[in-house]
C-alpha positions as CSV (number, residue, x, y, z in Angstrom):
1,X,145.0,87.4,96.1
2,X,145.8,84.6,99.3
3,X,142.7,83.2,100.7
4,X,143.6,84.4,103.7
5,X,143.6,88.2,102.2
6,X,140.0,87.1,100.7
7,X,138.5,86.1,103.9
8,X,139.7,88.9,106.1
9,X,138.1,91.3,103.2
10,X,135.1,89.8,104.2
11,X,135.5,89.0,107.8
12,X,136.0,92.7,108.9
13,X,132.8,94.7,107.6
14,X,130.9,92.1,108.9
15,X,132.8,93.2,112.8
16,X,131.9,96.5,112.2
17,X,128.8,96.0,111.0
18,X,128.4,94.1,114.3
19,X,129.4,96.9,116.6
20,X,127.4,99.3,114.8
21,X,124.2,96.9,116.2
22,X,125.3,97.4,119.3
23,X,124.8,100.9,119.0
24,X,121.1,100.5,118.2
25,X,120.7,98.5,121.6
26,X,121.7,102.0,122.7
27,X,119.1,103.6,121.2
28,X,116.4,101.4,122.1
29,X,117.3,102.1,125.7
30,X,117.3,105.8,125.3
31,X,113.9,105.7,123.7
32,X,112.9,103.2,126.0
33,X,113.8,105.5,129.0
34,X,112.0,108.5,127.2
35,X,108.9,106.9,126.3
36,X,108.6,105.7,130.1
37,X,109.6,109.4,131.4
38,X,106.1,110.7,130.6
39,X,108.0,113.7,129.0
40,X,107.2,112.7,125.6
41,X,104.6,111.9,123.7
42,X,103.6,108.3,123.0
43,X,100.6,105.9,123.4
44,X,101.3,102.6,124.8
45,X,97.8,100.6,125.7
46,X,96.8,97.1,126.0
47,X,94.0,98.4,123.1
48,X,94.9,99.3,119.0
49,X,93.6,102.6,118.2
50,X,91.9,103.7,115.6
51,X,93.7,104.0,112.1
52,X,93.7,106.3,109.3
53,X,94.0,103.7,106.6
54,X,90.4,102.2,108.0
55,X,89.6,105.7,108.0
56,X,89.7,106.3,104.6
57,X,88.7,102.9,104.1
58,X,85.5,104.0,105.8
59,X,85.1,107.1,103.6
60,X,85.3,105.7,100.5
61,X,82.9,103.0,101.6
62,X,80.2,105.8,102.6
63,X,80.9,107.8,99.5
64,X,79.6,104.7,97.2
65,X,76.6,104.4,99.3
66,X,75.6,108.5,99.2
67,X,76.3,108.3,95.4
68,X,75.8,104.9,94.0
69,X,77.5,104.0,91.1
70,X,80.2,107.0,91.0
71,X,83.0,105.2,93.3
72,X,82.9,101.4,92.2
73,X,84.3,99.6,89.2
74,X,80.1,97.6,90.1
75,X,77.8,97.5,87.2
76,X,74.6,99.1,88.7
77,X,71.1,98.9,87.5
78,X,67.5,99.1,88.5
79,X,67.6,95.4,88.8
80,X,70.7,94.9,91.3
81,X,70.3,97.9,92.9
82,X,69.2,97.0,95.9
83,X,71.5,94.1,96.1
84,X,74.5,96.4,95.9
85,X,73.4,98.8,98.6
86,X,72.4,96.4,101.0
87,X,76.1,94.4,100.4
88,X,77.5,97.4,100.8
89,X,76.3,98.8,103.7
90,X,76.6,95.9,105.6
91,X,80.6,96.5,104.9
92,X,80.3,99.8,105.7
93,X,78.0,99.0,108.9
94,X,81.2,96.2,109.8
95,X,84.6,98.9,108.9
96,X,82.4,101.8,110.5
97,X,81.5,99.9,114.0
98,X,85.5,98.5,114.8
99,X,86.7,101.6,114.2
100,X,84.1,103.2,116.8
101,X,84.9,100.3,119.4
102,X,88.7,101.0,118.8
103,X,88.1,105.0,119.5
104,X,85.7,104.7,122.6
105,X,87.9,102.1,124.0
106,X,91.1,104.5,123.5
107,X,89.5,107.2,125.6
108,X,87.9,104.8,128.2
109,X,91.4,103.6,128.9
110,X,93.4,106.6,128.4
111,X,91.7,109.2,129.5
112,X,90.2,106.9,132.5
113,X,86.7,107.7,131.8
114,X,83.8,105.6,133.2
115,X,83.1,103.9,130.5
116,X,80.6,100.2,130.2
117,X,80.0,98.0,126.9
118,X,81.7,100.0,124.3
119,X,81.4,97.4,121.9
120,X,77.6,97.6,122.7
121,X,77.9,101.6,122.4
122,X,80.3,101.4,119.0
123,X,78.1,99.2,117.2
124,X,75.0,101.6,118.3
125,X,76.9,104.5,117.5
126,X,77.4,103.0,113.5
127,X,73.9,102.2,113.6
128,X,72.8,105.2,113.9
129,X,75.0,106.7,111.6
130,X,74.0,104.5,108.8
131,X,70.3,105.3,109.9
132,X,71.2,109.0,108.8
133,X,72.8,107.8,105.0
134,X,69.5,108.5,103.0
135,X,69.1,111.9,104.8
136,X,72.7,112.7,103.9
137,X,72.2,111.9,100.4
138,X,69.4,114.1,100.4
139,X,71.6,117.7,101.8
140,X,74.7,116.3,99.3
141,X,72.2,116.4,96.8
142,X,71.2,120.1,97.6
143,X,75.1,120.8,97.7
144,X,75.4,119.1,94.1
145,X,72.9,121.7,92.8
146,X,74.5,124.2,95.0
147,X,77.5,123.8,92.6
148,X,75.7,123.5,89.3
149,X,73.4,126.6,90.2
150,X,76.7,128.8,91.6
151,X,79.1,128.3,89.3
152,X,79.1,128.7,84.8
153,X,82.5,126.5,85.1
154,X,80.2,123.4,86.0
155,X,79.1,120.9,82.9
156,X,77.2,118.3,85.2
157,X,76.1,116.9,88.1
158,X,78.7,114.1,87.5
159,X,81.8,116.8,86.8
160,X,80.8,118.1,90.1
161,X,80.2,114.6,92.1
162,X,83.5,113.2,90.3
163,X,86.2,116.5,90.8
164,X,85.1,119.0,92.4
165,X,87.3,119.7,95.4
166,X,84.4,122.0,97.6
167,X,81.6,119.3,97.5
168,X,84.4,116.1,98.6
169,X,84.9,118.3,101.8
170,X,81.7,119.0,102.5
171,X,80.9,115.3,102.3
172,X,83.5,114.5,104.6
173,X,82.3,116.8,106.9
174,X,79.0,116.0,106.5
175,X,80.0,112.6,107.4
176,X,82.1,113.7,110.0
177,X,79.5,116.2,111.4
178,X,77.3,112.9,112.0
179,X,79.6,111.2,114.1
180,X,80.7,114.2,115.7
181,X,76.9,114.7,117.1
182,X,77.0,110.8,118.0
183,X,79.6,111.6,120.5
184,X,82.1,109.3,118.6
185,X,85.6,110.4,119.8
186,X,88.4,110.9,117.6
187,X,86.9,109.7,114.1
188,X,85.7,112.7,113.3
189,X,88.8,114.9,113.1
190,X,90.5,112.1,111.3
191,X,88.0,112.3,108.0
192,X,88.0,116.0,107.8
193,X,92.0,116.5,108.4
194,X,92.0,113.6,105.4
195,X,90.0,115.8,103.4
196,X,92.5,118.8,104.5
197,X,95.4,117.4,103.5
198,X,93.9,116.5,100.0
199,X,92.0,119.6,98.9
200,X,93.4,122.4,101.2
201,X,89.6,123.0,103.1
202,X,89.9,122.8,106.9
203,X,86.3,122.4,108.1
204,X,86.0,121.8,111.9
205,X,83.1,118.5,111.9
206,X,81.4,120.4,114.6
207,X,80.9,123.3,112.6
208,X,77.2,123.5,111.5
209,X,76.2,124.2,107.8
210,X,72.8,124.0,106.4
211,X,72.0,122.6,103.1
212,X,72.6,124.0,99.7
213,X,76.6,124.9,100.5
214,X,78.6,125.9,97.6
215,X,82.8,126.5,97.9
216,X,84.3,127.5,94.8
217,X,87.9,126.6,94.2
218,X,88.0,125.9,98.2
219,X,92.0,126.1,98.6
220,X,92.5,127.4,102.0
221,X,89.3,127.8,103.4
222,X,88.8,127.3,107.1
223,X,85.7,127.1,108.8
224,X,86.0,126.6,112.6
225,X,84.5,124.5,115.1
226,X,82.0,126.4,116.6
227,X,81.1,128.5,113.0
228,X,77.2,128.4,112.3
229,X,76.2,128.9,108.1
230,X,73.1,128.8,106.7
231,X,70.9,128.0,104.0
232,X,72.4,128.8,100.4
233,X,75.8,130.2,101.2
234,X,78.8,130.7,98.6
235,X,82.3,130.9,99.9
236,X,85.3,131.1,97.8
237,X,89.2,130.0,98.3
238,X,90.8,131.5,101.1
239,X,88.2,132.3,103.5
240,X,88.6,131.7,107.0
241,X,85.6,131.4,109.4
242,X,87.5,131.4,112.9
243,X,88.1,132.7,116.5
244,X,89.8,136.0,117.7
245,X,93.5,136.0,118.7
246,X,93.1,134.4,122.4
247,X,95.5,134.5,125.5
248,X,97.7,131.2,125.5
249,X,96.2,130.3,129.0
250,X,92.5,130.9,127.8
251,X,92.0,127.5,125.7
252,X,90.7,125.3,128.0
253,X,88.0,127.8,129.5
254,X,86.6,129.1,125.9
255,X,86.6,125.2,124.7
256,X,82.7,124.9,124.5
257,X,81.8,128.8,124.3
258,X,81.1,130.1,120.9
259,X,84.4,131.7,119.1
260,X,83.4,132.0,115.4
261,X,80.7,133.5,113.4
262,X,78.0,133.0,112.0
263,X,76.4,133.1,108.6
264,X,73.4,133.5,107.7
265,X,71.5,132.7,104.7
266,X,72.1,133.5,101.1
267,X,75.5,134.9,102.3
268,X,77.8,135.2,99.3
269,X,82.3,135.4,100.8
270,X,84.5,136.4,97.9
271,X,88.2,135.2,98.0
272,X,90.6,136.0,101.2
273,X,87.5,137.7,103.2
274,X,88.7,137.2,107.4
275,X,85.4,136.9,109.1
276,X,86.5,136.6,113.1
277,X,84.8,136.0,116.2
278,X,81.6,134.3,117.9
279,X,79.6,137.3,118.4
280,X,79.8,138.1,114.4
281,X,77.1,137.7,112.9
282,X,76.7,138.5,109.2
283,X,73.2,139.3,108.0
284,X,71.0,137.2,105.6
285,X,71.6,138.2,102.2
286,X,75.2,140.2,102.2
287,X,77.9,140.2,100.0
288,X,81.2,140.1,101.8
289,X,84.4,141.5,99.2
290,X,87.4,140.3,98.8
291,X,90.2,140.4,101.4
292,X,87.7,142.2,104.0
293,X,88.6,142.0,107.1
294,X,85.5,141.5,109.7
295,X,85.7,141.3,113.9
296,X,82.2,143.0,113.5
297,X,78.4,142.2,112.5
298,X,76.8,143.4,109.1
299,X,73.2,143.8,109.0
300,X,71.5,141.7,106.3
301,X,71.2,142.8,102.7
302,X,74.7,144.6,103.3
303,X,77.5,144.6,100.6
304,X,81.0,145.1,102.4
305,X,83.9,145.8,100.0
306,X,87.6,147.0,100.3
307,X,88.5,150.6,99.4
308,X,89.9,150.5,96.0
309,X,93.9,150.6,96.3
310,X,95.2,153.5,92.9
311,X,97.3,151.1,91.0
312,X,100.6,152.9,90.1
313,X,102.3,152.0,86.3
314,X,105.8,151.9,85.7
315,X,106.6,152.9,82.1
316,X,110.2,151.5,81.2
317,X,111.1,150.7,84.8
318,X,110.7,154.0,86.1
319,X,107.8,154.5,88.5
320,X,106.1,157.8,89.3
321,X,106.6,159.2,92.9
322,X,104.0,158.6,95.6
323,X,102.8,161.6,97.1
C-alpha cells in the first residue's frame, strides 16, 4: 500500500472525529441555555454541598464509636481503649462538622435564609451531637437485646450487631433522628435513604421511636415522618407506618401536622399490616395480623387479624367451581 493511501487511512477518522467535537460544543450550549432557563433542575452556588461519600464516611465513623471494636481492623483493649475513642471521635467530630457547615451554608444561600456564622453553628451543631454518642449507645444497646429477646433466629449479640439488617437502620436513624432535632438541614435524609437503598427500610429521621425497637427481616418497611412508636415494639417486613391518600395541592399545608400513626407500647405488626393516618392510634399491647389493613384506632390489648381466605385445591389441574 502507497504512503499516501496509508496516511489518508489515518488522516480521515481523525476529520470526523473532529467534527463530531464540534457537535459536543452544541450540547454544551443547549445545556448551558437550560441550566440558566430556571426550568430545570440544577444547583449552581459559589458553596460545595454536602456529599454522600462523606456521608457514609460519617456513618461508618459513628458506628465504630457506638460499638467499639465491631467496625475497625484496630486491636482494642482495656488498656488502649480510651486512646481509640478519643482518636476517633475527634475524626468523627472533624468529618461530622464540614459536612454540617457545607449543608447550613447550602440553605443560607439557596434558600436566602438569614443566616450568621454557620461555621460557628455547624461546629456547635456536631458538638452536640457527639455529646449525645454515649446516650445512643445506651438505646442501640436496648435495640441489640430487642433482637436477641424477639427473635430464636439470633445466636449473639455480635450476629445481631454484625448482620442484622433491622438494627443497621435503626442506627442510622437513630443517628439521623439526632441531627434531625439539631435542626441540621439535609444530612439527615441522606443517612437514612443510604440505609434504604442498602436494606430496603425507609424510616423518616423525624419519626420518633422509643427504645427496645425490634424489625425482623425489615425488607420494605416504611415508617413515616411524623409516626410516633413506643417502648418494646416488633414490626416485621413490609409494614408501612404512613399518611392517608392526600389531595396533590394539600402537601405544603399538612407539612408539619401529624399524618401517621402512632404506636404504642409492646405493639407486636406482623408482615404486610397497612397502618394509615395521624389520628391512628394503636393501643398498648395489640397484636396487629398480617396484611391488615388499618385507617382506624384499636384499643389496647386488642388482636386484629384477617378473615381466613378457604383455600381451594386443584387435583390434576382441574379446580372445583366457586360458588
Amino acid at each position: 500500500m502507497a504512503e499516501e493511501e496509508i496516511f489518508d487511512q489515518c488522516q480521515n477518522p481523525a476529520i470526523r472525529l473532529d467534527r463530531r467535537r464540534e457537535d459536543l460544543h452544541k450540547v454544551v450550549n443547549q445545556l448551558t441555555k437550560t441550566c440558566l432557563s430556571g426550568d430545570c433542575f440544577e444547583h449552581l452556588a459559589p458553596q460545595p454541598i454536602p456529599l454522600r461519600d462523606n456521608t457514609i464516611a460519617i456513618i461508618k465513623q459513628a458506628r465504630k464509636l457506638i460499638f467499639p471494636g465491631y467496625f475497625t481492623q484496630t486491636r482494642i483493649d482495656p488498656v488502649n481503649l480510651k486512646y481509640y475513642l478519643g482518636q476517633e471521635l475527634s475524626e468523627l467530630h472533624e468529618m461530622l462538622g464540614n459536612q454540617i457547615i457545607l449543608a447550613i451554608r447550602h440553605d443560607c444561600l439557596r434558600y436566602h435564609d438569614s443566616c450568621v456564622n454557620c461555621e460557628e453553628r455547624g461546629l456547635d451543631a456536631a458538638s452536640d451531637f457527639v455529646k449525645q454518642l454515649p446516650k445512643l449507645r445506651q438505646i442501640l444497646a436496648t435495640d441489640v437485646n430487642a433482637a436477641i429477646e424477639g427473635d430464636p433466629a439470633a445466636k449473639s449479640v455480635d450476629q445481631v450487631i454484625f448482620s442484622y439488617p433491622g438494627l443497621f437502620a435503626i442506627s442510622i436513624y437513630r443517628m439521623a433522628h439526632q441531627l434531625h432535632h439539631l435542626k441540621v438541614p439535609l444530612l439527615p435524609r441522606m443517612m437514612t435513604e443510604y440505609a434504604h437503598n442498602l436494606t430496603g427500610i425507609d424510616i423518616n429521621p423525624g419519626a420518633h421511636i422509643a427504645e427496645s425497637f425490634f424489625i425482623d427481616h425489615g425488607t420494605g418497611i416504611v415508617i413515616g415522618e411524623t409516626t410516633r412508636i413506643g417502648k418494646r415494639v416488633r414490626i416485621y417486613q413490609g409494614v408501612t407506618l404512613g399518611a392517608l391518600s392526600l389531595p396533590r395541592d394539600a402537601g405544603e399545608s399538612l407539612r408539619n401536622t401529624r399524618r401517621h400513626p402512632t404506636i404504642e407500647d409492646e405493639v407486636i405488626i406482623y408482615a404486610g399490616a397497612t397502618i394509615l393516618g395521624g389520628k391512628t392510634i394503636i393501643g398498648a399491647r395489640s397484636v396487629i395480623g398480617g396484611n391488615v389493613w388499618l385507617t382506624s384506632s384499636v384499643p389496647p390489648d386488642t388482636k386484629v387479624l384477617q378473615k381466613t381466605q378457604q383455600p381451594i385445591y386443584c387435583e390434576g389441574g382441574i379446580c372445583p367451581t366457586q360458588e
